[in-house]
N, C-alpha and C positions, 0 to 999 in steps of 0.2 A: 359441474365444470362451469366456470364463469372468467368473462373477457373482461378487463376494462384497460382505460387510455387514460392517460393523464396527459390531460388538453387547458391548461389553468388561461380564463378568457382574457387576463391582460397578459400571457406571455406572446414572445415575437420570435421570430426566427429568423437570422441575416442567412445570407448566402452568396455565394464568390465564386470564383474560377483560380486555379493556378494551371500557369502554362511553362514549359522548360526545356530546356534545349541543352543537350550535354553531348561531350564527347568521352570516349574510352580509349586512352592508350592503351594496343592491341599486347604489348608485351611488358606494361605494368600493371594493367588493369587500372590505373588509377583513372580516376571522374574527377571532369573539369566542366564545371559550370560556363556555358554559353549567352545563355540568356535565361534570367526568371521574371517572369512578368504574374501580377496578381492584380484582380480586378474583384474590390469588395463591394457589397451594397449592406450598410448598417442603419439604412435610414439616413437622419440628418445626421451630417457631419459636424459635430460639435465644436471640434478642435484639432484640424488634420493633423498638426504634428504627432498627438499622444496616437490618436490612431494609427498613422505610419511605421511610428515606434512599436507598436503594439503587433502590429503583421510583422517589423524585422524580426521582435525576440519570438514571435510563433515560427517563422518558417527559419531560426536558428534552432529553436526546440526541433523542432521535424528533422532538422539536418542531423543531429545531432540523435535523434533517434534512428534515422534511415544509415548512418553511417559509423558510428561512436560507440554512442552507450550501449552498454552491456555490466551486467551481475555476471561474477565468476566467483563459483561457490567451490570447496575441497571437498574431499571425498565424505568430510563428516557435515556436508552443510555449511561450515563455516565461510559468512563473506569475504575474499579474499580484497576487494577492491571497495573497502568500505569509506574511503575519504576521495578528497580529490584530489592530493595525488598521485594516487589512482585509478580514478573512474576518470576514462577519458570524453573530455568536452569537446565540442569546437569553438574555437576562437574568435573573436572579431575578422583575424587575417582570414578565416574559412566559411564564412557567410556570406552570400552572392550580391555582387550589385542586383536589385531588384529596381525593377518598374511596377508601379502602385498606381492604380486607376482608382476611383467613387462611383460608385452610382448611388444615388440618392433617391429610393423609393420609401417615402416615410410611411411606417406604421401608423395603420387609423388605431392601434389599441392604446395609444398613450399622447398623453397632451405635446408631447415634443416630435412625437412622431421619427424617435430612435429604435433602432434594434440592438443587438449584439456585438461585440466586435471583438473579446478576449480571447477568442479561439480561431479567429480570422487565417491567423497561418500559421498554428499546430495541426492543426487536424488532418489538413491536403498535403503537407507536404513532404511528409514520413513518405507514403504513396507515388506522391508525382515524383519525387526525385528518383525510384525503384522503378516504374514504368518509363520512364527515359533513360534510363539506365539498360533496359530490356530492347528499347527501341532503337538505340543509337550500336547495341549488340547485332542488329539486323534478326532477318526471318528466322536463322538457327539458332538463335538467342534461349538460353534456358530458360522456364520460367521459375521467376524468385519469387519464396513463399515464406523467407525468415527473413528479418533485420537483425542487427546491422551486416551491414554490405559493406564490408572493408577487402580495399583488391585483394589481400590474401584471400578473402571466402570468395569473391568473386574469380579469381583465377582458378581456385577449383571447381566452381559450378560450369566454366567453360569451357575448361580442360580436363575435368575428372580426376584430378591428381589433388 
């Protein structure tokens, strides 16, 4: 048996926070974004706009996973939703106003003293929008362990029907 890590000495790693604030219509279950706020640290900021850019289409990726996408296969396997229009997206109209903060802690492993930033807000916020989702359900809140959360599936995890 043998361990090993892949630790390459010039890689970096950024790291962020997303925070979110949602409400649940009690009797459509729909999710209504309140507040998203995201706070990244990629090192030096090069060029705020592309990075800003780059956290809205991650956490529309996230939305879009936490709430949309979905593969619907028939009974032989076959894709049924194999183009787009079909596989449903979200849209510009359905992406949150967001608040984007910097922190700027530069990496001593490279001469610009950058990190990461292309996954800044895909990765949190599949998650964060599915835990405010649970939270804004209050303590009897089901807990959800599939995406996408669309009210229909959400109406049955909280009503059983």
């Amino acid at each position: 048996e043998a361990t090993s890590y892949f630790g390459p000495e010039s890689g970096t790693t950024a790291s962020g926070v997303h925070a979110l604030i949602v409400e649940v219509d009690p009797e459509t279950m729909k999710v209504e974004v309140k507040k998203y706020v995201v706070v990244h640290d990629c090192g030096k900021v090069i060029n705020p706009l592309i990075l800003d850019g780059q956290i809205h289409g991650g956490v529309a990726q996230g939305l879009g996973n936490a709430f949309y996408e979905q593969l619907h296969f028939d009974e032989n396997g076959q894709l049924l939703n194999a183009s787009f229009m079909d596989y449903l997206l979200p849209t510009a109209l359905d992406v949150p106003r967001m608040e984007i903060g910097h922190v700027e802690t530069l990496s001593p492993l490279n001469p610009l003293g950058i990190k990461g930033a292309g996954e800044a807000g895909a990765i949190p916020a599949a998650p964060v929008f599915v835990q405010a989702v649970e939270n804004a359900l209050g303590d009897d809140a089901p807990e959800i362990l599939e995406i996408p959360l669309s009210p229909n599936r959400l109406f049955e995890l909280v009503f059983g029907e």
